[in-house]
LOLUMNU-180494 format. One record per residue (C-alpha): residue in three letters; x negated, y negated, z; residue number from 1. Coordinates in steps of 0.1 Angstrom, whole numbers, plus 2048, in hexadecimal, padded with zeros to 3 digits. Layout:
<kolros>
residu: ALA, xx: X, yy: Y, zz: Z, num: NUM
...
</kolros>
This chain:
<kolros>
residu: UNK, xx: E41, yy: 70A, zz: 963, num: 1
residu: UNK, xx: E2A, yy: 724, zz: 972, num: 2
residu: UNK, xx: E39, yy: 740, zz: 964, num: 3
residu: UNK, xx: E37, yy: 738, zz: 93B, num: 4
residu: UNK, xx: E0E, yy: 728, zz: 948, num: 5
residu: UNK, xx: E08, yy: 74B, zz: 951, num: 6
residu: UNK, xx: E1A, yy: 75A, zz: 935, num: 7
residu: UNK, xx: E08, yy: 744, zz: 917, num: 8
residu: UNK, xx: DEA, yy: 74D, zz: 930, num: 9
residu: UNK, xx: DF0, yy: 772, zz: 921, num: 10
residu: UNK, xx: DFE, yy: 76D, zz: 901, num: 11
residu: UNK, xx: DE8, yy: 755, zz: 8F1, num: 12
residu: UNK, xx: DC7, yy: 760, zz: 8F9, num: 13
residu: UNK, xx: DAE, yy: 746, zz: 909, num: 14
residu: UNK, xx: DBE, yy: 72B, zz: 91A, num: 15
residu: UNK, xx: DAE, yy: 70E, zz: 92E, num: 16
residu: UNK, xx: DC9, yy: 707, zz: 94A, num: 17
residu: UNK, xx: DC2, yy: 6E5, zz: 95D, num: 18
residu: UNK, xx: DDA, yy: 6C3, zz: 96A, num: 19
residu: UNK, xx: DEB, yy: 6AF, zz: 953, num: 20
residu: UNK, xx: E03, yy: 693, zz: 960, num: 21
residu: UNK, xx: DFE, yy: 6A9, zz: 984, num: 22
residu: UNK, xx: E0C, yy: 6C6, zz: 979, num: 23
residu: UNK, xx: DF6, yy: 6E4, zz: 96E, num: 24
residu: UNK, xx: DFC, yy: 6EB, zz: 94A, num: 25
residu: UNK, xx: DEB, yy: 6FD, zz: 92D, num: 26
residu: UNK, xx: DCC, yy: 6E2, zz: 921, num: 27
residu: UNK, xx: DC3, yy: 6F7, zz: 901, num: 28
residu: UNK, xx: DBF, yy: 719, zz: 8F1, num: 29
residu: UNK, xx: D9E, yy: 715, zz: 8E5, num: 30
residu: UNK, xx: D9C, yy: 6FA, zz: 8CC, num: 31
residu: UNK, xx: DAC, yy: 6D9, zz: 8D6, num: 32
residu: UNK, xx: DA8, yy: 6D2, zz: 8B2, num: 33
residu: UNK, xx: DB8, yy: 6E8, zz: 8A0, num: 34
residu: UNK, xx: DD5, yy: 6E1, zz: 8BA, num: 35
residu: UNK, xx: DD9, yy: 6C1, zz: 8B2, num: 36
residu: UNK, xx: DD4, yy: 6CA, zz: 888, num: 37
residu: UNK, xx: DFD, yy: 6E0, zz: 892, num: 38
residu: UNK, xx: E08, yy: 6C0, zz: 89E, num: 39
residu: UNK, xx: DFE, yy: 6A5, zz: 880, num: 40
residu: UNK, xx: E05, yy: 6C1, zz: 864, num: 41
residu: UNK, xx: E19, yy: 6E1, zz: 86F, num: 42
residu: UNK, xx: E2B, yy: 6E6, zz: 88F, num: 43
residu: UNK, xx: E1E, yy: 6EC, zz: 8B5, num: 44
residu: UNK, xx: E2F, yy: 6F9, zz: 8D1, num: 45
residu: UNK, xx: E2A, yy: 6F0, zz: 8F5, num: 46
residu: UNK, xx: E30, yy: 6EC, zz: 91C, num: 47
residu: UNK, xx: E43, yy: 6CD, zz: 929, num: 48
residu: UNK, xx: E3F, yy: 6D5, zz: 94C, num: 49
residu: UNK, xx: E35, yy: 6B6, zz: 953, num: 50
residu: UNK, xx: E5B, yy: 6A9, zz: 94D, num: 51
residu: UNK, xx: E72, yy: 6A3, zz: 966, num: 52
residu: UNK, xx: E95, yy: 69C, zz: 966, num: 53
residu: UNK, xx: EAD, yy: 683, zz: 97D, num: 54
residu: UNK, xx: ED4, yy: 688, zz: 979, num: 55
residu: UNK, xx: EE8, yy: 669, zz: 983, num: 56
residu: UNK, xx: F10, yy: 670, zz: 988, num: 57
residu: UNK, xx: F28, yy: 65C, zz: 99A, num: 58
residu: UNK, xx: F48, yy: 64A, zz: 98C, num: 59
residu: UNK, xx: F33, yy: 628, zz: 98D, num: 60
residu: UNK, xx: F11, yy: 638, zz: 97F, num: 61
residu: UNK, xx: F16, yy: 62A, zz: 958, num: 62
residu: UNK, xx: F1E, yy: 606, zz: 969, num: 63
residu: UNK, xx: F00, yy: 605, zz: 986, num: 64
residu: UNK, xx: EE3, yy: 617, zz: 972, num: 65
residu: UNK, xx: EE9, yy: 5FF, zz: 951, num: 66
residu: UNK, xx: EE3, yy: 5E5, zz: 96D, num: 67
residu: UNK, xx: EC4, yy: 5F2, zz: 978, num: 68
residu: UNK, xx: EB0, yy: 5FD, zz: 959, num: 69
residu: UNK, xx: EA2, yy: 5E5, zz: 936, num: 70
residu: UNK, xx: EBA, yy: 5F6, zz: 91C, num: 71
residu: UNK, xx: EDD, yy: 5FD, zz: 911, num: 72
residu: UNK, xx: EEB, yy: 61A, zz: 92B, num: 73
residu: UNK, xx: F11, yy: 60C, zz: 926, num: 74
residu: UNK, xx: F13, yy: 613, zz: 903, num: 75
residu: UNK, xx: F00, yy: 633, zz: 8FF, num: 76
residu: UNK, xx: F14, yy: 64E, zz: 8E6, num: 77
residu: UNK, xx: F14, yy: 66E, zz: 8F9, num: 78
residu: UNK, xx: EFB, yy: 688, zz: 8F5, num: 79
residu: UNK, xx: EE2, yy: 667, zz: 8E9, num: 80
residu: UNK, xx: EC6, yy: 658, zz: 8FD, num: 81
residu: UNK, xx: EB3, yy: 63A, zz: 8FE, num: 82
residu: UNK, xx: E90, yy: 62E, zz: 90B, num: 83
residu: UNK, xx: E90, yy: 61A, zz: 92B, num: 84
residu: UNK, xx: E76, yy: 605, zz: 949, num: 85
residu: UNK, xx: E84, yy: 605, zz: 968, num: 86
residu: UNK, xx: E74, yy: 5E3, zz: 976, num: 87
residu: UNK, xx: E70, yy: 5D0, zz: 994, num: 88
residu: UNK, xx: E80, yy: 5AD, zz: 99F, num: 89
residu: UNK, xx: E5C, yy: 5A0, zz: 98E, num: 90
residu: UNK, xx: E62, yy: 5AF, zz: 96E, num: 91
residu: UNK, xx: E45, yy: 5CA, zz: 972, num: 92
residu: UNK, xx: E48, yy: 5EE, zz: 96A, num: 93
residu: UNK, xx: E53, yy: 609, zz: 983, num: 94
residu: UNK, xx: E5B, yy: 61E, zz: 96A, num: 95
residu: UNK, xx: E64, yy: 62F, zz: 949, num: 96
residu: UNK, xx: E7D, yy: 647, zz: 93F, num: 97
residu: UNK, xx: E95, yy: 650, zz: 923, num: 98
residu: UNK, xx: EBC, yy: 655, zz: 92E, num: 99
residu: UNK, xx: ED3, yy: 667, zz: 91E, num: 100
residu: UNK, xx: EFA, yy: 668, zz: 920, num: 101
residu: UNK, xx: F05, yy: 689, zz: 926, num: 102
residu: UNK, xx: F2E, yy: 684, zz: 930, num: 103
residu: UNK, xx: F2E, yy: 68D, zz: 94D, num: 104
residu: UNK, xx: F0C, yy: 67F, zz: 95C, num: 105
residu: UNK, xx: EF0, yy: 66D, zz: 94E, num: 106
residu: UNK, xx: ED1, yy: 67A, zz: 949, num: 107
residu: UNK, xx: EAE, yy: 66B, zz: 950, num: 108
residu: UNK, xx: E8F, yy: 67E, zz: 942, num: 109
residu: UNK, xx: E6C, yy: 66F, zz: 94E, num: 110
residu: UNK, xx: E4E, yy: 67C, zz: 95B, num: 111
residu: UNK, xx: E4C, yy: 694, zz: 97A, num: 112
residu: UNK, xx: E37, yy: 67F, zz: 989, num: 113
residu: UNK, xx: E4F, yy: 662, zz: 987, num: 114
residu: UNK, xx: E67, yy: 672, zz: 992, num: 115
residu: UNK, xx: E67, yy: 669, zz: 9B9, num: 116
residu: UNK, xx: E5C, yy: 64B, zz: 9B2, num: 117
residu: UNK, xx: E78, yy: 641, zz: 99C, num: 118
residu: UNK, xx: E92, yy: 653, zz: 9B6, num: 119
residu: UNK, xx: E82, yy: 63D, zz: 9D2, num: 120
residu: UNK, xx: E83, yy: 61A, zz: 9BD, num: 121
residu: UNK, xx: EA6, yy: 61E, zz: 9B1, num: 122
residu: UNK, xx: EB6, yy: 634, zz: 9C9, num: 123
residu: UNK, xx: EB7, yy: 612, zz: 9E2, num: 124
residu: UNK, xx: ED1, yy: 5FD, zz: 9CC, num: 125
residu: UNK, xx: EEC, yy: 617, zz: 9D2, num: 126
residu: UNK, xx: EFC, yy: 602, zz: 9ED, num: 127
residu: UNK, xx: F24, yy: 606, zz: 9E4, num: 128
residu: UNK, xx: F23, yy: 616, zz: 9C2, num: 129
residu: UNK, xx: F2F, yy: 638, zz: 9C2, num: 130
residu: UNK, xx: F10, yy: 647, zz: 9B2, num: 131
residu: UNK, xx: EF7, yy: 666, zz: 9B4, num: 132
residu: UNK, xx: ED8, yy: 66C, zz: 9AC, num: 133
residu: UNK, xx: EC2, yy: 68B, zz: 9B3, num: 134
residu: UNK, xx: EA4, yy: 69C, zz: 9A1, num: 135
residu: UNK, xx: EAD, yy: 6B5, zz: 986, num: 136
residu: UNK, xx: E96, yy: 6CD, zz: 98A, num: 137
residu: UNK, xx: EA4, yy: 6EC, zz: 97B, num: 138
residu: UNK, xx: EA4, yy: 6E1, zz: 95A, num: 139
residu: UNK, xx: E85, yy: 6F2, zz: 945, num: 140
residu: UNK, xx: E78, yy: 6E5, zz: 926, num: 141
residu: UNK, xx: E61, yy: 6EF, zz: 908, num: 142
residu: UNK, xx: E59, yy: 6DC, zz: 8EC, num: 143
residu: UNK, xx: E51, yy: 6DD, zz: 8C5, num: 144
residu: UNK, xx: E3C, yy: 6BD, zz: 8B4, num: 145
residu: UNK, xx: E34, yy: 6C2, zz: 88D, num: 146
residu: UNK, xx: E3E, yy: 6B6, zz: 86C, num: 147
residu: UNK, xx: E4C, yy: 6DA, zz: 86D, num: 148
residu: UNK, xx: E60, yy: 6DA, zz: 889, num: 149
residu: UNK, xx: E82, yy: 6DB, zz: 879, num: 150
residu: UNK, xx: E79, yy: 6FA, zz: 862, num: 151
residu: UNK, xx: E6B, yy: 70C, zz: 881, num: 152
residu: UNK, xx: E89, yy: 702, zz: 897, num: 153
residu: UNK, xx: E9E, yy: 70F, zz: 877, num: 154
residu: UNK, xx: E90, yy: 72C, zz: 875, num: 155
residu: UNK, xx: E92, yy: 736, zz: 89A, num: 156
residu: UNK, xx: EBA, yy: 72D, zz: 896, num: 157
residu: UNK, xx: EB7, yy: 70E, zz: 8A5, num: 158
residu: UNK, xx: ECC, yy: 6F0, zz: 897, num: 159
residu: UNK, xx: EBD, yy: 6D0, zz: 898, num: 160
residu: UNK, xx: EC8, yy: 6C9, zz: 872, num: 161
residu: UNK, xx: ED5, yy: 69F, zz: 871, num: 162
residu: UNK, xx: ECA, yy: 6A0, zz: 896, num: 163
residu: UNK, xx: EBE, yy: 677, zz: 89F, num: 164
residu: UNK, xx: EA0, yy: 66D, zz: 8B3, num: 165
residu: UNK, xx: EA9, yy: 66E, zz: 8D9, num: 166
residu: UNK, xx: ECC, yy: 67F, zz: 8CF, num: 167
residu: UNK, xx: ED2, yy: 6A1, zz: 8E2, num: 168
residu: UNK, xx: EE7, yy: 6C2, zz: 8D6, num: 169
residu: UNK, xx: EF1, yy: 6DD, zz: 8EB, num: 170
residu: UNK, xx: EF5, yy: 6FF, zz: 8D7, num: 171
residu: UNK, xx: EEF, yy: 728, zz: 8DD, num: 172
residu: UNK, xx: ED3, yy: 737, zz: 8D2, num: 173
residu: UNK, xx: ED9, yy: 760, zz: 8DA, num: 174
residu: UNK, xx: EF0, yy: 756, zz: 8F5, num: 175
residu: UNK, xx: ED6, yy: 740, zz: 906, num: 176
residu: UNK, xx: EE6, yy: 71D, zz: 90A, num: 177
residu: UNK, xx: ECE, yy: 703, zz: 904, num: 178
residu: UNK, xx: EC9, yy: 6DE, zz: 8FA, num: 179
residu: UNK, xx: EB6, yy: 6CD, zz: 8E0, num: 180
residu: UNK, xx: EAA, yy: 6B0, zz: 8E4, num: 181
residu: UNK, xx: E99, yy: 699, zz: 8C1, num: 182
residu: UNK, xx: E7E, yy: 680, zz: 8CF, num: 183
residu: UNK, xx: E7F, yy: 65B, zz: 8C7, num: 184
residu: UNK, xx: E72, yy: 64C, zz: 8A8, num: 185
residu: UNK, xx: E4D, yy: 646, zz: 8B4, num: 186
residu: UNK, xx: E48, yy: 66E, zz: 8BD, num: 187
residu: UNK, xx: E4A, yy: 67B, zz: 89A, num: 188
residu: UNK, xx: E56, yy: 6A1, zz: 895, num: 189
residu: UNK, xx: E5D, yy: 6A7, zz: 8BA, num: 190
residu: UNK, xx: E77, yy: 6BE, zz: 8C6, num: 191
residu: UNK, xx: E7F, yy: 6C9, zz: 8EC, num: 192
residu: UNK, xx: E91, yy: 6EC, zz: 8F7, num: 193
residu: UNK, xx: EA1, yy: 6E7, zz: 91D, num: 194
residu: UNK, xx: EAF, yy: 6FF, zz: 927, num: 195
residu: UNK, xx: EBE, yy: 6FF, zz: 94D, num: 196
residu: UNK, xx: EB4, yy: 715, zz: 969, num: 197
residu: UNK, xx: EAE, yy: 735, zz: 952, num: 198
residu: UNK, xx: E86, yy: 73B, zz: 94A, num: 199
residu: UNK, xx: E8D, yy: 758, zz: 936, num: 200
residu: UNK, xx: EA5, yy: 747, zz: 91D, num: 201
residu: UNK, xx: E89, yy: 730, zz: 91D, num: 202
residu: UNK, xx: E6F, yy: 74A, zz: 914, num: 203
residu: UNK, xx: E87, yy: 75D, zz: 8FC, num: 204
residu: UNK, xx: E8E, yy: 73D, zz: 8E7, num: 205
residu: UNK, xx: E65, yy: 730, zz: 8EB, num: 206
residu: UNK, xx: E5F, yy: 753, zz: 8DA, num: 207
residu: UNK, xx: E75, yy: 74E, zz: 8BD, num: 208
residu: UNK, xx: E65, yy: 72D, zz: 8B8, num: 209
residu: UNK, xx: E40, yy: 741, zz: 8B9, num: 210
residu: UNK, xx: E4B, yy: 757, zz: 89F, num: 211
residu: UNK, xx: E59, yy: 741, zz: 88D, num: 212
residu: UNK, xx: E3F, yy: 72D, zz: 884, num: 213
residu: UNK, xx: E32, yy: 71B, zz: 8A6, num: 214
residu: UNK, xx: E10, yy: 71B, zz: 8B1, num: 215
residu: UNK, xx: E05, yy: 714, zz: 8D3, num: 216
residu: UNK, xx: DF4, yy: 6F0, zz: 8DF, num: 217
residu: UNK, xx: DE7, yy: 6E7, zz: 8FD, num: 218
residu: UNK, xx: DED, yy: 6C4, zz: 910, num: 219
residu: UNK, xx: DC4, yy: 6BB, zz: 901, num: 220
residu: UNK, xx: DD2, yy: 6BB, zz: 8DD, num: 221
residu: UNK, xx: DF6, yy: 6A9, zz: 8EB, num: 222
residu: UNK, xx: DDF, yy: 68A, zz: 8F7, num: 223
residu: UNK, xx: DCE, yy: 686, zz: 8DC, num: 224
residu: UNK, xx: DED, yy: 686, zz: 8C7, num: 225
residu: UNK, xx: E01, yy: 66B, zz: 8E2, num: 226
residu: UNK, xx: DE0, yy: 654, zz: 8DA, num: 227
residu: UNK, xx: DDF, yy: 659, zz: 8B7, num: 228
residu: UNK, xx: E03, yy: 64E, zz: 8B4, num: 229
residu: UNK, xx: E00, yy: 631, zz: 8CE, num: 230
residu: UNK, xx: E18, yy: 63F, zz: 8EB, num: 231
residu: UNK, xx: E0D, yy: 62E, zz: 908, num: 232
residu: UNK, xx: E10, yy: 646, zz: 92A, num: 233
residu: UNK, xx: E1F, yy: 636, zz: 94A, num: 234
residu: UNK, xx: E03, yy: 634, zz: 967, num: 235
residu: UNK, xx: DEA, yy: 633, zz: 94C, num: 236
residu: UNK, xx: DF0, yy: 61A, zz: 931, num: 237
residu: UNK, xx: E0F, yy: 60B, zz: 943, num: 238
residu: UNK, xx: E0A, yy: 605, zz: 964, num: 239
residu: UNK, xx: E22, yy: 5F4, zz: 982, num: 240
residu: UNK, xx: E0D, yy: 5D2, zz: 97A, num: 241
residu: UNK, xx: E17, yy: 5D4, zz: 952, num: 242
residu: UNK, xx: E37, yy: 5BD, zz: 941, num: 243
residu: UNK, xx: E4B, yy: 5D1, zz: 92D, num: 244
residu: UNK, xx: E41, yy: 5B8, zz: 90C, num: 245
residu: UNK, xx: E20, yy: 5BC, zz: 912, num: 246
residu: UNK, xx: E20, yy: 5E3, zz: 90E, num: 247
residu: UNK, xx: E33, yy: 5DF, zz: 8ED, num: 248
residu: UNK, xx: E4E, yy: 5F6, zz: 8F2, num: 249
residu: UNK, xx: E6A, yy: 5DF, zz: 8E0, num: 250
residu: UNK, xx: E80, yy: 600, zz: 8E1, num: 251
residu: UNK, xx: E81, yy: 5FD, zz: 907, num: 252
residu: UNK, xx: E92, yy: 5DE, zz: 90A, num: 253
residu: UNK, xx: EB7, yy: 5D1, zz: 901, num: 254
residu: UNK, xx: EBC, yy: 5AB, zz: 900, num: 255
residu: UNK, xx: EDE, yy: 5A5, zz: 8FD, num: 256
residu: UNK, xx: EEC, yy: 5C2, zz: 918, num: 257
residu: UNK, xx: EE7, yy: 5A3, zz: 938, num: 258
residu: UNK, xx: EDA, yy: 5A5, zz: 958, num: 259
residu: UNK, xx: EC8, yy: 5C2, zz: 96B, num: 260
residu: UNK, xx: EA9, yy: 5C2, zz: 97E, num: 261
residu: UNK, xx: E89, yy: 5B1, zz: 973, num: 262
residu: UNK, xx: EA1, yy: 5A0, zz: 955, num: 263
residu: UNK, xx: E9A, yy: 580, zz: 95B, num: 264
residu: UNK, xx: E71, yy: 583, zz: 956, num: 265
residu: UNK, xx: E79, yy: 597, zz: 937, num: 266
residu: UNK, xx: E90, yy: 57C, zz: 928, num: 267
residu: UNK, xx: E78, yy: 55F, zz: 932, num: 268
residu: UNK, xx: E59, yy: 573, zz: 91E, num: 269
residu: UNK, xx: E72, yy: 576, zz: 901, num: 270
residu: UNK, xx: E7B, yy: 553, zz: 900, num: 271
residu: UNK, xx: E59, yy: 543, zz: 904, num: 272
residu: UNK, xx: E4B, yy: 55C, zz: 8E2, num: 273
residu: UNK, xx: E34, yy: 571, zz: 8F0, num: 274
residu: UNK, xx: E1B, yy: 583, zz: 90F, num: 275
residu: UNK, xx: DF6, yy: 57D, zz: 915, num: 276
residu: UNK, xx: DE7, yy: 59B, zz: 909, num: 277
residu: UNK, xx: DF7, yy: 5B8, zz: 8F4, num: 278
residu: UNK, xx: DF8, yy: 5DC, zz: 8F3, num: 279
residu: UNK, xx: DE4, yy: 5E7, zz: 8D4, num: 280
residu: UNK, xx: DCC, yy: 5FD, zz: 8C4, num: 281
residu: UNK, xx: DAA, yy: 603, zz: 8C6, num: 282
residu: UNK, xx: D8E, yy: 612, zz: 8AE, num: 283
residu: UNK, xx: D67, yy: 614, zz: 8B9, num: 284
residu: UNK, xx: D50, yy: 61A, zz: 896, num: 285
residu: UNK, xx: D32, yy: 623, zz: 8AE, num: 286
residu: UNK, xx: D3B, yy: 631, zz: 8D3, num: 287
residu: UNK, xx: D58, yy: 62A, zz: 8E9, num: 288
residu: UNK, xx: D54, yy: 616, zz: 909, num: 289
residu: UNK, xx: D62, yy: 624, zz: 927, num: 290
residu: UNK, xx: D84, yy: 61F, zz: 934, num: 291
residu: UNK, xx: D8C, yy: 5FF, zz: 948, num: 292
residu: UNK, xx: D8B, yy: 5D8, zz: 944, num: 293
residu: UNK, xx: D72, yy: 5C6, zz: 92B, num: 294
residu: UNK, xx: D69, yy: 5A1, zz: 934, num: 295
residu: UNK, xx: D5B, yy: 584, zz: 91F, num: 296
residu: UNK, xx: D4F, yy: 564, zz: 92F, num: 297
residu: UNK, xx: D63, yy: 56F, zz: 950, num: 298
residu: UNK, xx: D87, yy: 577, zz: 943, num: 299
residu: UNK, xx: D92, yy: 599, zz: 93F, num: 300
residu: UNK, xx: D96, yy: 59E, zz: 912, num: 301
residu: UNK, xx: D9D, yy: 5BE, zz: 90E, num: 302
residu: UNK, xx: DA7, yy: 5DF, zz: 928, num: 303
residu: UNK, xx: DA0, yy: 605, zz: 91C, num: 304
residu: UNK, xx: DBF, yy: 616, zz: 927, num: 305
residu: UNK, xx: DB8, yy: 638, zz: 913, num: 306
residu: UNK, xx: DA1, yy: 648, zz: 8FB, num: 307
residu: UNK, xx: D9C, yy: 664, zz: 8E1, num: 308
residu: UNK, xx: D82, yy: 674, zz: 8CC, num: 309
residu: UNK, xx: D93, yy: 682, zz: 8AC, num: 310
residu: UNK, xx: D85, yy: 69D, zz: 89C, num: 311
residu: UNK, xx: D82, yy: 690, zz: 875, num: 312
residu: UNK, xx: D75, yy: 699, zz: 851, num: 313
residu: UNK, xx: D5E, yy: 67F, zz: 854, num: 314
residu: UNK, xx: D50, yy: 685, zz: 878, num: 315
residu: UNK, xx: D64, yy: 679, zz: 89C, num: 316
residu: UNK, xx: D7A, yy: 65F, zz: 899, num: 317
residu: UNK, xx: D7B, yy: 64B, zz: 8BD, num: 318
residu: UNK, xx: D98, yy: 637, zz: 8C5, num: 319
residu: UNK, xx: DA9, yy: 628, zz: 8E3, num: 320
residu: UNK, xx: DC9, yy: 617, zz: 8F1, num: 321
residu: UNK, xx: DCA, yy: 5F7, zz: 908, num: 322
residu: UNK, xx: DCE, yy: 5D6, zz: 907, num: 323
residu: UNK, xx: DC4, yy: 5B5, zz: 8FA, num: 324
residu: UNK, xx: DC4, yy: 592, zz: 900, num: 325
residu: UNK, xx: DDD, yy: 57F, zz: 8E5, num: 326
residu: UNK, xx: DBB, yy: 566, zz: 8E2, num: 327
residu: UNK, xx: DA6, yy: 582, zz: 8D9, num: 328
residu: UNK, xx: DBF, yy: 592, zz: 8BF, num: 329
residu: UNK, xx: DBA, yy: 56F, zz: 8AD, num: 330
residu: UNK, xx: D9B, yy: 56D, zz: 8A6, num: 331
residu: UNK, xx: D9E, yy: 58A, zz: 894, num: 332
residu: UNK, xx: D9B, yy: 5B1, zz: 893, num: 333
residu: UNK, xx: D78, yy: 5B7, zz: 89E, num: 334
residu: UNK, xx: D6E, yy: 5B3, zz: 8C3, num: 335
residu: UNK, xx: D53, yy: 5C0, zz: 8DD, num: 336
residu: UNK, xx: D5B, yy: 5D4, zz: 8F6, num: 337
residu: UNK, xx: D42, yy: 5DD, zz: 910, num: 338
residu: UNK, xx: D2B, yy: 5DD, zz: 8F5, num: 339
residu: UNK, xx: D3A, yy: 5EF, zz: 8E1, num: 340
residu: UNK, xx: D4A, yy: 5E5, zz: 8BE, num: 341
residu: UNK, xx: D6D, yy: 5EC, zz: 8BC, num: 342
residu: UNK, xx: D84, yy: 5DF, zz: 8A3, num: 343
residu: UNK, xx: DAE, yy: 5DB, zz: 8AF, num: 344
residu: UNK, xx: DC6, yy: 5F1, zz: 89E, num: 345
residu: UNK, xx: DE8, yy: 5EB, zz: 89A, num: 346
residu: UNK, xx: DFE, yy: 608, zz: 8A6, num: 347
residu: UNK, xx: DFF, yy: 623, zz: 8A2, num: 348
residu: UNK, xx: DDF, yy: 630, zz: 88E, num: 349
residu: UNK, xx: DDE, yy: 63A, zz: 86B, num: 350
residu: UNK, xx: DE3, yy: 65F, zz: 86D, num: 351
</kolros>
């Protein structure tokens, strides 16, 4: 990625460069703000260095890795993905990653810095099965978000026309072979470019994209957007402590596919109705309280996993994501946090 940093460095006049996910990356051009305006109403193009890719091959790799992941690997069209947890025996997440059937391998996108993690944890239940599984990593990647993606990706020559969330399309674009890639449901108007060991294809195609209608955003604006449309992060608002139904993500889990590991505490929290606490919404009229867990009368109510100040027409809007107790969520909307008022949002906010 340190070659397009240094490049958008140049290009793009005044950029604030800094660590997102671990990985340095472009953190605005100037005006988080205006950033995240291309994403809710035009179209904004950025890094996705922070990416990584795991390619699992082997004549048994369909069989074991359904076995050892929340969703539906068996049944997966080609060139389609889905949205998975790895978990351990206790049900609790290790991990989370989208999989995609590519023929000949499968696919597992996820964040670099889960990417060793995930090798180590899964890599140790190939005992007989005649599997592989390595780290990707010459696969680059850009990406559009925007309810003006599509015309933008048209006009460059790109053809994502009928393309459905986490479905994938290879195609040529000035003979540079590339892959699209249509995000799932919850990420509105996002597009990914990966192109494989080949930075300038990469660049050619991201320029196309800039002229035709793509504006530069920085990972500042890309937060604020992920909290505003309730995506939870993994190592920040799901952690290796955290049950897959308490984090929300339905889309994650398959109930009818049978055993793999951690199935057993999912389908005892499905049986018995519902979790503890839930992964929701939050909304502070006055300030925001910090990050971190909220008590009342000794239990722990609520948890601040992120937070965002909003730029809005009618001053800063400040809203967060984290978790509450299912007792609190009864007794209605409004709560205290730390002091502060907050009021619990279902997700994801009212854009």
């Amino acid at each position: 990625m340190g070659d397009t940093v240094l490049q958008q460095r140049s290009s793009d006049g005044p950029t604030r460069l800094g660590q997102y996910n671990g990985v340095e990356s472009p953190l605005n051009f100037g005006d988080p703000g205006g950033e995240l305006a291309l994403l809710r109403s035009s179209c904004a193009i950025f890094e996705l260095g922070w990416r990584g890719k795991i390619a699992v091959s082997g004549k048994d790799c369909v069989r074991w890795l359904h076995n050892m992941v929340t969703n539906n690997v068996r049944d997966l069209p080609l060139n389609r993905g889905a949205y998975n947890f790895v978990l351990n025996a206790q049900g609790r997440i290790l991990g989370d990653l989208y999989i995609y059937n590519r023929g000949d391998l499968l696919l597992l996108d996820t964040d670099q810095a889960q990417v060793e993690t995930l090798l180590a944890a899964m890599k140790r239940f190939i005992i007989m099965d005649k599997v592989e599984m390595a780290a990707a990593g010459e696969i680059r990647a850009i990406a559009l978000c925007g309810p003006r993606a599509r015309d933008v990706l048209a006009a460059a020559g790109v053809d994502a026309k009928d393309l459905e969330p986490l479905e994938i399309r290879e195609q040529q674009v000035d003979q540079s072979h590339m892959v699209l890639a249509r995000g799932p449901e919850n990420k509105p108007g996002w597009y990914e470019v990966w192109i494989e060991n080949d930075g300038s294809s990469l660049e050619k195609i991201r320029e196309k994209l800039r002229v035709a209608g793509a504006k530069p955003a920085g990972t500042d604006a890309l937060e604020l957007w992920r909290i505003l449309h309730g995506i939870p992060h993994y190592g920040q608002d799901i952690r290796e402590r955290d049950l897959p139904q308490e984090t929300g993500q339905e889309q994650a889990l398959n109930f009818t596919k049978g055993c793999y590991i951690g199935q057993e505490i999912v389908e005892r929290i499905r049986s018995r109705g519902q979790v503890h606490r839930k992964f929701t919404g939050f909304e502070f009229p006055d300030e925001s309280p910090g990050l971190g867990k909220y008590e009342s009368e000794g239990r722990v109510l609520a948890e601040i996993t992120s937070l965002a100040r909003l730029p809005a027409a009618e001053g800063e809007r400040k809203i967060g994501l984290g978790y509450v107790r299912r007792e609190a969520l009864e007794a209605g909307p409004e709560m205290e946090v730390g002091g502060n008022k907050a009021r619990i949002v279902e997700l994801p906010f009212a854009v």
